[in-house]
GULO-886873 format. One line per 2 residues: number of its first residue (from 1); for each residue y, z, x of C-alpha. Coordinates in nm, 2 decimals. Layout:
% GULO-886873
NUM> Y Z X | ... .
***
This chain:
% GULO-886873
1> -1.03 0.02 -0.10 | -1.01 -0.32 0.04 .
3> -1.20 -0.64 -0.13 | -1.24 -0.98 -0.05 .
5> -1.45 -1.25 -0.30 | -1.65 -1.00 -0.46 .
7> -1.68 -0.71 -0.17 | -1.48 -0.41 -0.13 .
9> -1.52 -0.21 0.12 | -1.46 0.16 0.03 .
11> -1.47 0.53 0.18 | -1.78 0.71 0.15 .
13> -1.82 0.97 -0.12 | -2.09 1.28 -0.21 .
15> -2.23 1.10 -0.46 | -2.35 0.85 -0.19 .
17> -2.56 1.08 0.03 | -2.86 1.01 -0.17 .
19> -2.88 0.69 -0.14 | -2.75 0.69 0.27 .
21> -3.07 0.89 0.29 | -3.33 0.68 0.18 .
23> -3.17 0.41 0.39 | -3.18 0.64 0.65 .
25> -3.57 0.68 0.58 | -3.67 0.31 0.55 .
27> -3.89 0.21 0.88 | -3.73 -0.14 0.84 .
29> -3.40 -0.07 0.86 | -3.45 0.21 1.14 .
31> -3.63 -0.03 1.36 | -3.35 -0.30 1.34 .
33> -3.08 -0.05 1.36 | -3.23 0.14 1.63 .
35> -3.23 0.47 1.45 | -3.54 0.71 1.46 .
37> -3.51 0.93 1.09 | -3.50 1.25 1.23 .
39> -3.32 1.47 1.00 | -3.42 1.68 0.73 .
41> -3.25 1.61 0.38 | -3.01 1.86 0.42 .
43> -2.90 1.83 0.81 | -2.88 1.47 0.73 .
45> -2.59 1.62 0.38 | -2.44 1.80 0.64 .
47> -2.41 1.55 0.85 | -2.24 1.35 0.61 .
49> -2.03 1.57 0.43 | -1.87 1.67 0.72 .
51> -1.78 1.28 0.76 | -1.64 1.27 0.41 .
53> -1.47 1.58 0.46 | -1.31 1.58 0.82 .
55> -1.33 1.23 0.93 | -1.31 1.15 1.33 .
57> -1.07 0.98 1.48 | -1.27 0.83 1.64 .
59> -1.50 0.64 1.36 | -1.37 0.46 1.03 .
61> -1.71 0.41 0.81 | -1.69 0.28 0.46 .
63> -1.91 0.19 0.21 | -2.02 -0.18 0.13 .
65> -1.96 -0.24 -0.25 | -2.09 -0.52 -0.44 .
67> -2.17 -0.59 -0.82 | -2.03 -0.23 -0.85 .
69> -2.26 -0.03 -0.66 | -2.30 0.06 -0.28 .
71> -2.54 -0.18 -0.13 | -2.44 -0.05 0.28 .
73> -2.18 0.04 0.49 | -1.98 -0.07 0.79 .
75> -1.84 0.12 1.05 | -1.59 0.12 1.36 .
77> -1.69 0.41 1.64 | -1.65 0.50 1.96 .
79> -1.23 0.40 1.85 | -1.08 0.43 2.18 .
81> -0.65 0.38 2.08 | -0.54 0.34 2.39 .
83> -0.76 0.05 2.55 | -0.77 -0.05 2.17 .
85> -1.11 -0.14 2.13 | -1.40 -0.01 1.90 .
87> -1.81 -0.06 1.88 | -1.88 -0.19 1.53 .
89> -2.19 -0.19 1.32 | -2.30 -0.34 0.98 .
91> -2.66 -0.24 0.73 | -2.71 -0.37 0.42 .
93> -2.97 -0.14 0.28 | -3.03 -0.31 -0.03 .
95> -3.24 -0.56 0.16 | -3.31 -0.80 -0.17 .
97> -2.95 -0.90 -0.06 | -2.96 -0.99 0.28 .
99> -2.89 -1.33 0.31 | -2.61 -1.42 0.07 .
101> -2.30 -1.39 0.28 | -2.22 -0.99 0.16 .
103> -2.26 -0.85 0.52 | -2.06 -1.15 0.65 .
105> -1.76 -1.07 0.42 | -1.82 -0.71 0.46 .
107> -1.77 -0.79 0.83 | -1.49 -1.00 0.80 .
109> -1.30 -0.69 0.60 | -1.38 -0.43 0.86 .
111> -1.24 -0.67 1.15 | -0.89 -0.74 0.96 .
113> -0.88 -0.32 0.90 | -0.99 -0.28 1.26 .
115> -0.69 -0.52 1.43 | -0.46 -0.51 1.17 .
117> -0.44 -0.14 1.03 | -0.60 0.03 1.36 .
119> -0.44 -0.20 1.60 | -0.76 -0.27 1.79 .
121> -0.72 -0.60 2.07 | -1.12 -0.63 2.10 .
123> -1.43 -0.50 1.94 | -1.81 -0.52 2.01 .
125> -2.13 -0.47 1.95 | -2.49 -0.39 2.08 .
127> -2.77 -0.56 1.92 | -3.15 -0.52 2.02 .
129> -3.30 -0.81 2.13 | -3.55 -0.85 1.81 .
131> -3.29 -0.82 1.55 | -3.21 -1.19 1.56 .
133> -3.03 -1.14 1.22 | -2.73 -0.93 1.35 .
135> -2.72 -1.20 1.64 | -2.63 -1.46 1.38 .
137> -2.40 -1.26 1.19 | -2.14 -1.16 1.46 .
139> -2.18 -1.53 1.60 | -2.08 -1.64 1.20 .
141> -1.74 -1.45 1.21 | -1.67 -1.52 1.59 .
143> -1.85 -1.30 1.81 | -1.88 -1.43 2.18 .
145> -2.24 -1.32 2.34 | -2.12 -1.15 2.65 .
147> -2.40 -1.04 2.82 | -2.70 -0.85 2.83 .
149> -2.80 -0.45 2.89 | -3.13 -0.50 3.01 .
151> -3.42 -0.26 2.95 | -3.05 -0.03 2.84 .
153> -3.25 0.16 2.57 | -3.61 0.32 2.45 .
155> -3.67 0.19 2.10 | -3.99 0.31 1.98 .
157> -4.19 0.36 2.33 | -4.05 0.08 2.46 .
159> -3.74 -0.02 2.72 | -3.56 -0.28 2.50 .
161> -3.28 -0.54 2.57 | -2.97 -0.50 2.41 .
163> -2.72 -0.80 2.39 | -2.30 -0.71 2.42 .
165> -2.15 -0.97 2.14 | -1.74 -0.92 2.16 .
167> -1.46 -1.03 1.95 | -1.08 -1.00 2.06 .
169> -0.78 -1.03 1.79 | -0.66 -1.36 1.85 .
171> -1.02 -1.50 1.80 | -1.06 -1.36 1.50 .
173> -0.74 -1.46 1.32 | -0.80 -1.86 1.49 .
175> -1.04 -1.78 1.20 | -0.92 -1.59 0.93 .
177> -0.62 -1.51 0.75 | -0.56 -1.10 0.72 .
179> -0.61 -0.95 0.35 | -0.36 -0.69 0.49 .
181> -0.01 -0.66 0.40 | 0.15 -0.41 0.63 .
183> 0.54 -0.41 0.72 | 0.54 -0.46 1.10 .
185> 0.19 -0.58 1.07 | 0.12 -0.90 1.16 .
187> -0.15 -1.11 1.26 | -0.12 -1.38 1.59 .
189> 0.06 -1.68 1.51 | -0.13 -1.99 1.53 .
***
């Protein structure tokens, strides 16, 4: 578990697939995200379970804890060690609580695990063109816009936009200080 102010960021556990799912349901959060609920309850369990119980290398996802409860998750994938860079994604399904800095902080967390833990020198992330929100956010904790993917993607019917934001590893710790204390781990000296 790794907290910062009042979020910690933990691994996922079984008693959290029920909740994952309705997320995983809700027509908001699919069309900001991009995903299209297709599973059945118990393909999306599977699904899930197998995450909990045989992680890939090649994605890190933990849950968003705040007040005590799960209220999202976060998640480095497509971890590729040896150029050292990762995609990164953020939802806050409790959506009474967008807006108050949690999926900032959250964000902030994962990036410090991501280049200080992983050893990652860049991450990213595409972002539809409509979800303005998520465009804000990675700007927030230092996200350059890099470019755009245009018409990269069919999001309901439709050829959509999607905009590359990047981060590398000294940009982030101009910023921040690491809530990491590895031996042989060190963040960029100013």
């Amino acid at each position: 578990m790794f907290s910062l102010n009042t979020v910690t960021l933990r691994p996922l556990e079984f008693e959290d697939i029920p909740l994952l799912y309705t997320w995983d349901l809700d027509h908001e959060l699919n069309m900001l995200s991009g995903w299209s609920p297709r599973r059945s309850r118990a393909a999306f369990q599977q699904i899930y379970e197998q995450r909990i119980t045989n992680p890939s290398e090649n994605m890190a996802t933990f849950g968003i804890q705040f007040d005590e409860r799960l209220i999202g998750f976060v998640q480095l994938a497509l971890i590729d060690l040896e150029e050292k860079r990762a995609a990164v994604g953020i939802l806050i399904g409790e959506k009474q609580l967008w807006g108050r800095g949690i999926g900032k902080t959250a964000l902030q967390i994962l990036l410090d695990y991501a280049f200080t833990v992983r050893g990652l020198e860049r991450v990213y992330a595409e972002i539809y063109s409509f979800n303005t929100r998520s465009f804000r956010l990675m700007e927030q904790v230092g996200f350059q816009r890099e470019g755009i993917l245009r018409q990269h993607e069919i999001h309901n019917g439709v050829r959509q936009d999607m905009h590359v934001f990047g981060l590398l590893k000294t940009e982030f710790y101009t910023h921040h200080e690491t809530i990491f204390r590895i031996p042989g781990a060190h963040a960029p000296k100013q």
